[in-house]
N, C-alpha and C positions, 0 to 999 in steps of 0.2 A: 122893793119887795121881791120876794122869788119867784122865782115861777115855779107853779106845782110839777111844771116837766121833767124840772131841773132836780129834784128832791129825791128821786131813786137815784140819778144818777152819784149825788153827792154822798147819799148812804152806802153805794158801791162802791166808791172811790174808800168813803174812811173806811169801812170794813174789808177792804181790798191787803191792806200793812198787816192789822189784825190777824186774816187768816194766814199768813204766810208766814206770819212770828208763829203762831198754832204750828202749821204743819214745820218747822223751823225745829220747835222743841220738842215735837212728836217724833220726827223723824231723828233726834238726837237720842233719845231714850228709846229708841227703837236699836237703834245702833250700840248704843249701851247694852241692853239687853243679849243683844245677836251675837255682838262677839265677845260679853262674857260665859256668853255659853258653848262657846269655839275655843276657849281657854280655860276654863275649869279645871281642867285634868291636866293642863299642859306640861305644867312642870316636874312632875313626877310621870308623867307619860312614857319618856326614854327607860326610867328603871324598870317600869312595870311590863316592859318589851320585852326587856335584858330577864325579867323572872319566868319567860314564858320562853327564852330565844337563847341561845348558846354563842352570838355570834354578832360582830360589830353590823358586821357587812349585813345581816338580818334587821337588824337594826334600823340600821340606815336606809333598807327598803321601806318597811312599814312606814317611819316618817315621809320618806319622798311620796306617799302617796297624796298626802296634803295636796303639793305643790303638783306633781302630773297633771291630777284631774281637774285642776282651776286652769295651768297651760292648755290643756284637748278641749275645754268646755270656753274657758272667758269670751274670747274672740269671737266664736258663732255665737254665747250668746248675744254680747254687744249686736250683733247683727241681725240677728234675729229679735231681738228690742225695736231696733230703728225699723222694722220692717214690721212689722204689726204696730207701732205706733203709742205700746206699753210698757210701762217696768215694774208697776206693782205685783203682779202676779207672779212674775220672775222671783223677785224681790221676799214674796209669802212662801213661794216653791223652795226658797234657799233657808229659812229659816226653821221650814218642816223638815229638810233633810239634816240642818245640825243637831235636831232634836233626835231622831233616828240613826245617824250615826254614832253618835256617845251614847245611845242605849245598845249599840249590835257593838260596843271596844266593851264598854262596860260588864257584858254577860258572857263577855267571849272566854273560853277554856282556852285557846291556842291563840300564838301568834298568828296565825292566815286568820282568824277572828277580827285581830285589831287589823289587820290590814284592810279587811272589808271595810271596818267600821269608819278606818281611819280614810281612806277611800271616799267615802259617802259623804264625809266633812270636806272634803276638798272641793268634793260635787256644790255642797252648803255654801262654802269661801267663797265662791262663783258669784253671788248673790249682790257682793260689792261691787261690781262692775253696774249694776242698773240703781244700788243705794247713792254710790259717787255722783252720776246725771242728773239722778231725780234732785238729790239736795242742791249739787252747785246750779240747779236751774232755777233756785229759789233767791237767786243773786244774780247782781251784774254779770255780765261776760267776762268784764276785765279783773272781777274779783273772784277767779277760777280759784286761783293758790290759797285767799285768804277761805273762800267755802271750805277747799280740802282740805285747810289745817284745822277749822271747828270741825270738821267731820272727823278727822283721825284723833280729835281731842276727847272725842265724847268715845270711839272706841277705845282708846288707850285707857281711859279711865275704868270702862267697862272691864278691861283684858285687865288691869293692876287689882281690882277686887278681887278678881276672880282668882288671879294667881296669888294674890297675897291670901288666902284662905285653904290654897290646896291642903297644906302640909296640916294642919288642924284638922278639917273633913276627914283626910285619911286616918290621923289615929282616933278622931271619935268613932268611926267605923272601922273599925282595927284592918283595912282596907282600901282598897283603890275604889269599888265599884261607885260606890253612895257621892261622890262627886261626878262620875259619869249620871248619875241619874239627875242629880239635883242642875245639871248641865243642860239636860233635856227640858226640866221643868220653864228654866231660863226664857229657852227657846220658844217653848208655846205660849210665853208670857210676852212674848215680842210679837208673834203674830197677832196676839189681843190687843196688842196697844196700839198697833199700826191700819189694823182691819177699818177705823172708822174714819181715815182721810182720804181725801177723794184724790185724784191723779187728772193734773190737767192733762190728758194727749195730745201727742204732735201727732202731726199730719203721717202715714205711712210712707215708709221708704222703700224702696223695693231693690235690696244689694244689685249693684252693678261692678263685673268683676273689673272695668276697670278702673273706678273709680275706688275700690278697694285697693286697687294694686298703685296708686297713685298717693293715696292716705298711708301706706304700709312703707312710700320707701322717701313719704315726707319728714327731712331731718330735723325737723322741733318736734316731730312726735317718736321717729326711730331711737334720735339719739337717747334722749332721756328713759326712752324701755330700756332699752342693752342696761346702761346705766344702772338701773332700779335691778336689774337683773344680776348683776354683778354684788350690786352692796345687799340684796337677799340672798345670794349664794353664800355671803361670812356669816353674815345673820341666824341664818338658816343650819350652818353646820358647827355654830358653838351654839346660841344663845336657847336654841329651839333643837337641838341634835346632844351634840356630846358635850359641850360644859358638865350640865348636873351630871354626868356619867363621871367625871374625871373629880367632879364635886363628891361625889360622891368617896370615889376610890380614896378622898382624901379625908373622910368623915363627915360628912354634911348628914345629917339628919333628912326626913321630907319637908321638915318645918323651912330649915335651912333652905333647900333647894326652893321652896313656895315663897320667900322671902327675900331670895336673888333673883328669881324672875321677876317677882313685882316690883324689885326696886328695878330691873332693867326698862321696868315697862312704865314705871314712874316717871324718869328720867328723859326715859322717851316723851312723854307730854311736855316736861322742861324743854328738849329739841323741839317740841313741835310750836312751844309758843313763842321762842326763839325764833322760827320761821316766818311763825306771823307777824310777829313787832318787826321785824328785818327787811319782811318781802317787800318792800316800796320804798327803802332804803341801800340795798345791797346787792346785788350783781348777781343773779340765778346760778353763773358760774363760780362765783366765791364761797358762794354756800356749798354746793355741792361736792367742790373740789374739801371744804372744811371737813365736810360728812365723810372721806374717804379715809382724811389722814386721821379721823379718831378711828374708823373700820379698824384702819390698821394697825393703829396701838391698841386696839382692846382685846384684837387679834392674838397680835405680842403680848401684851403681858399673861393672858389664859395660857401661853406656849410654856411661859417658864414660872409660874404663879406656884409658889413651893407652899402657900396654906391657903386655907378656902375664904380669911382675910381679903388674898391679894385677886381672888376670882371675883368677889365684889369689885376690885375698881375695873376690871376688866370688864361685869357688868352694865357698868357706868358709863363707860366708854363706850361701848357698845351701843348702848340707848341712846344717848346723844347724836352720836353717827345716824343711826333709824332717825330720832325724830327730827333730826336738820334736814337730812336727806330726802326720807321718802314724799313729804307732803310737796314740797320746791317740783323733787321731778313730777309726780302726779299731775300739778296744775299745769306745768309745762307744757303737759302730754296735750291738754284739750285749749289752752290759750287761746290759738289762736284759728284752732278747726268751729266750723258751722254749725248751729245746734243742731241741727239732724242730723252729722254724722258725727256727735261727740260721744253717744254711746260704744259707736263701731272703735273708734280713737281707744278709749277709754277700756274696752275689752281686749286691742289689742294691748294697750300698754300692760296691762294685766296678766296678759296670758305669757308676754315675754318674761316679764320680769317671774312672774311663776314658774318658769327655768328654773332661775335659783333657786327657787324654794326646794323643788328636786331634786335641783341638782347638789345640792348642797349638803342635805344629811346622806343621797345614796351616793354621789361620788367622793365625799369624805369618810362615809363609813368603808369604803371597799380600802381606800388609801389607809386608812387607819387599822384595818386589819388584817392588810399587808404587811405595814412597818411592824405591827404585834406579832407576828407569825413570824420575821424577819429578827425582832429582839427575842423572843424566844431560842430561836436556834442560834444566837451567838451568844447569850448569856441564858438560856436555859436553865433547868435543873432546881436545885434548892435556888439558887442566886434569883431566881425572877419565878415568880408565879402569876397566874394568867392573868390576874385584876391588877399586876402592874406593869405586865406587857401591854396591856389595852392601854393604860392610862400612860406607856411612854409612844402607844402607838398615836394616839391621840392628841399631846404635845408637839409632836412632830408636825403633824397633818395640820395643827392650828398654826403652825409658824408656817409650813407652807402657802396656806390657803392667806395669809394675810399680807403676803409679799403678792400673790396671785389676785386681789381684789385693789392691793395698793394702786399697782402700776397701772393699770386699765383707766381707773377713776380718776388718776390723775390725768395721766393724756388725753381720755374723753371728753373730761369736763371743760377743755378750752374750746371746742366745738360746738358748744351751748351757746343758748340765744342770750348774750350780752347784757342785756335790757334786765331791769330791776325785776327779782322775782317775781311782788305783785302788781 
């Protein structure tokens, strides 16, 4: 017989799997939510720059702002998480802010507008840094990689709606704005979904610099940032920068350009689950090193893609690269750090790799409208005009930039930790 002692505890125990598959799926449709609403407008975002902005290099500013302010903000806040002993609030605060920024892109009259706006999304992007901990805490330790690839599964899916719908939104609103807005709505719709799961806390941590400075220059978590930071610098200055610009110059419609981002971002969940079936099979470095050499043919072929045809497999390639790549190095990053400083880990890897993301549409826009200002003045005149000066400034700069992310990620990836992804 039982004993009546025994009977809460056993009710704790089975409702213990219960609640964690709960917050499992809550925190999956929350993520769905958050970063469809971080990508609604993304793909027609660079032309609607280009309607307000005269200039590659402008261009390329307003996007880097994404990425800046996730670099300046991730890592203190990872720290600032493990230091008060919360993430949910973080977590609510990031999701209020992508709401408010796609309303302050969305009503903006001028470029410095979407720069604010686009600013205030990056502040939003932040957010993943304490979504990443709280979920893979809801798993083993040793199954970091496998958390992060359901996690980046359920954004991806998120980000492929959203971008597969842009080009439509905009012509039923003969417009950009009304995806900006219906972006916001997303966002408040993620805060309500998430608001009623409770947040088990860890104990407070209270940053010690050198204990920071000892996490910062450990090489299972270094190497794998620079890494992520490299394969978002290609990422960042075609797939999310100048592709649909060059898409364009070659006739793409908005429909079209809404239609090549989701299928990059489709394809990416194809890499991602790729990752997952692999990771306890395959060599964290084989993957890795796989994800760099599609970088750079997706790279290549956007360089010399003579129709908007051949920019689709450059798409494709592209996604694959992202979703081999990103989720492998992510789980890498926290493997095999303590759960109280996997926040801090986790911000840091984030905020390096958020480099690229800046660096990547501002230092390819300036390079790109260099080489245009460059082909101008040697073919000038009737023979070039300015939308096909951009577009060979911009072919240029992707063959560069694809030789520039090749070699790194090759030589890097052999310095990775051997041992099967998951």
């Amino acid at each position: 017989m039982t004993e009546p002692s025994a009977l809460p505890a056993q009710a704790a125990a089975r409702s213990e799997p219960s609640s964690r598959q709960s917050s499992i799926i809550i925190y999956a449709i929350a993520v769905f939510l958050y970063w469809a609403a971080l990508y609604l407008y993304v793909p027609t975002l660079p032309t609607y720059i280009v309607s307000k902005s005269d200039t590659l290099a402008m261009v390329g500013v307003v996007l880097a702002q994404y990425g800046i302010w996730q670099g300046i903000v991730r890592f203190p806040l990872g720290i600032a998480s493990d230091w008060v002993g919360r993430r949910k609030p973080f977590i609510i605060a990031g999701f209020v802010l992508a709401g408010a920024g796609a309303v302050i892109m969305g009503l903006a009259d001028t470029a410095t507008g979407i720069l604010v706006g686009r600013a205030v999304t990056g502040l939003a992007a932040s957010a993943w840094v304490p979504l990443v901990v709280i979920f893979s805490s809801l798993f083993p330790s040793d199954q970091s990689v496998r958390a992060s690839a359901i996690l980046m599964l359920a954004g991806s899916l998120g980000r492929a709606l959203a971008t597969g719908v842009t080009g439509s939104i905009n012509e039923l609103s003969g417009g950009y704005s009304l995806a900006f807005l219906l972006a916001a709505g997303m966002a408040a719709l993620a805060v309500v979904v998430i608001l009623p799961v409770r947040e088990k806390g860890h104990a407070r941590r209270r940053p010690a610099v050198g204990e920071i400075g000892r996490l910062i220059t450990r090489r299972d978590v270094l190497v794998p940032s620079l890494l992520a930071a490299v394969a978002q610098y290609g990422s960042w200055a075609a797939t999310f920068g100048f592709l649909p610009i060059l898409a364009r110059e070659l006739g793409a419609s908005d429909v079209t350009l809404s239609l090549m981002m989701s299928l990059n971002i489709g394809v990416t969940v194809v890499g991602q689950l790729l990752a997952t079936a692999l990771a306890n099979r395959t060599r964290a470095s084989n993957l890795v090193l796989a994800s760099f050499i599609l970088l750079g043919a997706g790279l290549g072929v956007a360089a010399v893609a003579p129709s908007v045809a051949v920019l689709y497999l450059a798409q494709i390639l592209l996604g694959l690269a992202q979703g081999i790549g990103y989720p492998v190095l992510m789980g890498m990053t926290i493997r095999h750090v303590p759960e109280t400083s996997r926040t801090t880990a986790m911000g840091l890897f984030q905020s390096v790799y958020a480099i690229g993301m800046f660096g990547g549409p501002a230092l390819s826009g300036v390079l790109a409208s260099a080489i245009s200002v460059y082909a101008v003045g040697m073919f000038g005149g009737p023979a070039l005009s300015g939308a096909q000066a951009d577009a060979v400034g911009i072919r240029v700069m992707f063959g560069i930039t694809a030789v520039a992310c090749l070699l790194p990620g090759v030589v890097a990836s052999r310095y990775l930790d051997g041992e099967p992804a998951g």
